[in-house]
Structures are given as C-alpha cells and as structure tokens.
Steps between C-alpha positions, in 0.01 A plus 500: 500500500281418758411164624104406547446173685197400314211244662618293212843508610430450913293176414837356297701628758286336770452150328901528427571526862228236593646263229846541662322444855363191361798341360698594850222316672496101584151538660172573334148450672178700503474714878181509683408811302458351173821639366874350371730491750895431394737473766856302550375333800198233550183598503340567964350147561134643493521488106347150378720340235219522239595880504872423462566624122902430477802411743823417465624215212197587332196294661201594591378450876707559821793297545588243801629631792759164490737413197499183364777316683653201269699223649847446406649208513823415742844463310608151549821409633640406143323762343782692626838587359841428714704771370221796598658730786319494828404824601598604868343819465863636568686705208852413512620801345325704816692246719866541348430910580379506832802199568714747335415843670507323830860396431609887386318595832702277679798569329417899556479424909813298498734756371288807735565250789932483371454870519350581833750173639805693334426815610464353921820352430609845419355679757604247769884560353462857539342475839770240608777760427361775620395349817870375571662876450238605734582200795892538413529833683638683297372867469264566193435803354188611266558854317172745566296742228790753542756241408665477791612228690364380790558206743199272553445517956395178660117571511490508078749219505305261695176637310712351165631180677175410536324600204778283305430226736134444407621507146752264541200302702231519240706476150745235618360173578 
C-alpha cells in the first residue's frame, strides 16, 4: 500500500496545523502585508490597534502597558486577632538543628582535645623516665639489627638526654 498525499489532503493538513497555531496563539493582528499574523507575543509597536484582531483574555485592541492597580485598604488595629503568631521570618525547627549540631561539634572537639591532653601526659611520663635513667649514670644499652648488645657512648647519650629534654619541655607544662 502506498501512501499519496493528495492536494486535498495537504490543504487539511495545512489548515490543521494553522488551527493548532491559532489556538497556541494569544496575539492576532493583520502585518503590513495584508496577511494574519498569530504569534504568543504582542504585536512591534508600528501596528495601529485598528489592525489588532485578538490578544490575550479575549479583547480586541492592544492592551495597557500598566495593570490596573486597586487600593487595599489598611487592617485596623482591632481588625486583628491576638492569638495569630508573629512571624520572625526565623523557622524554629532550622534553629533547634543548627543549636544542636553546634553542640555535637563541640562535644566532638572536647573529647579530641581529652585525647591529644592524655596522650602529652603520656608522652611527658615516658620522657620523664627515660630522661632520669639517662642523667642517673648508669650505663644503657640498646641491642643493634644483629641482636646484639651494645652500650650506648657519651656522644648518642647526650644526643638522647636532650632529645627527651625538649619532650619533657614541650608536652609537660
């Protein structure tokens, strides 16, 4: 079966698609040429409002640049009911979350702060010790990759005392 677009068929086809145009369309008016002219937006200013056909809420000419501004009256004072919330232009539920995860933040630095305190506390123990073996005099010995024993000579010793000095210096204050 073959399919023949007839002249009949191109001119319903055409006045289809120009009836669909048409209804899509808010503006109608008559162009410099003579012809229809549909469009969704007004009509260039050089067309006269006599040649206007349609615009938008259905009247004919072009429509005012301004809207119609009506004046409302003021609520009186006892116009007005007492048990209406004022609006802060806050939402409390957004306040009680941010309150909240500032609190867990704070609560979160706290216990890192107890951590890094505990472990200088540790450290300046350690370094305490250590640095009293080392000013006591008595001989220590360190045991090498060969596992071995070895006696520490005064060079690396006073290398140590004061490595476990600035320890003892920064962590214990």
């Amino acid at each position: 079966m073959e399919l023949k677009i007839t002249p009949k068929h191109l001119v319903l086809v055409l006045a289809g698609w120009a009836f669909a145009l048409s209804a899509a369309a808010q503006w109608q008016w008559i162009g410099k040429d003579g012809r229809k002219v549909f469009s969704d937006r007004p009509p260039p200013a050089d067309i006269q409002d006599k040649d206007i056909l349609k615009q938008p809420g259905g009247r004919g000419g072009r429509a005012s640049v301004t809207p119609a501004v009506t004046e409302v009256p003021a609520p009186t004072v006892a116009a007005a009911k007492p048990n209406i919330p004022k609006i802060s232009g806050k939402d409390a539920e957004l306040e009680a979350k941010k309150k909240k995860l500032e609190e867990e933040e704070t609560a979160k630095k706290k216990v890192e702060e107890e951590k890094v305190a505990k472990g200088r506390a540790e450290n300046c123990e350690r370094a305490k010790k250590g640095l009293a073996s080392f000013q006591s005099g008595v001989r220590i010995s360190t045991v090498n990759a060969k596992g071995e024993r070895e006696f520490m000579e005064e060079g690396v010793r006073a290398t140590e005392s004061k490595r476990l000095q600035s320890i003892v210096d920064a962590d214990c204050k």
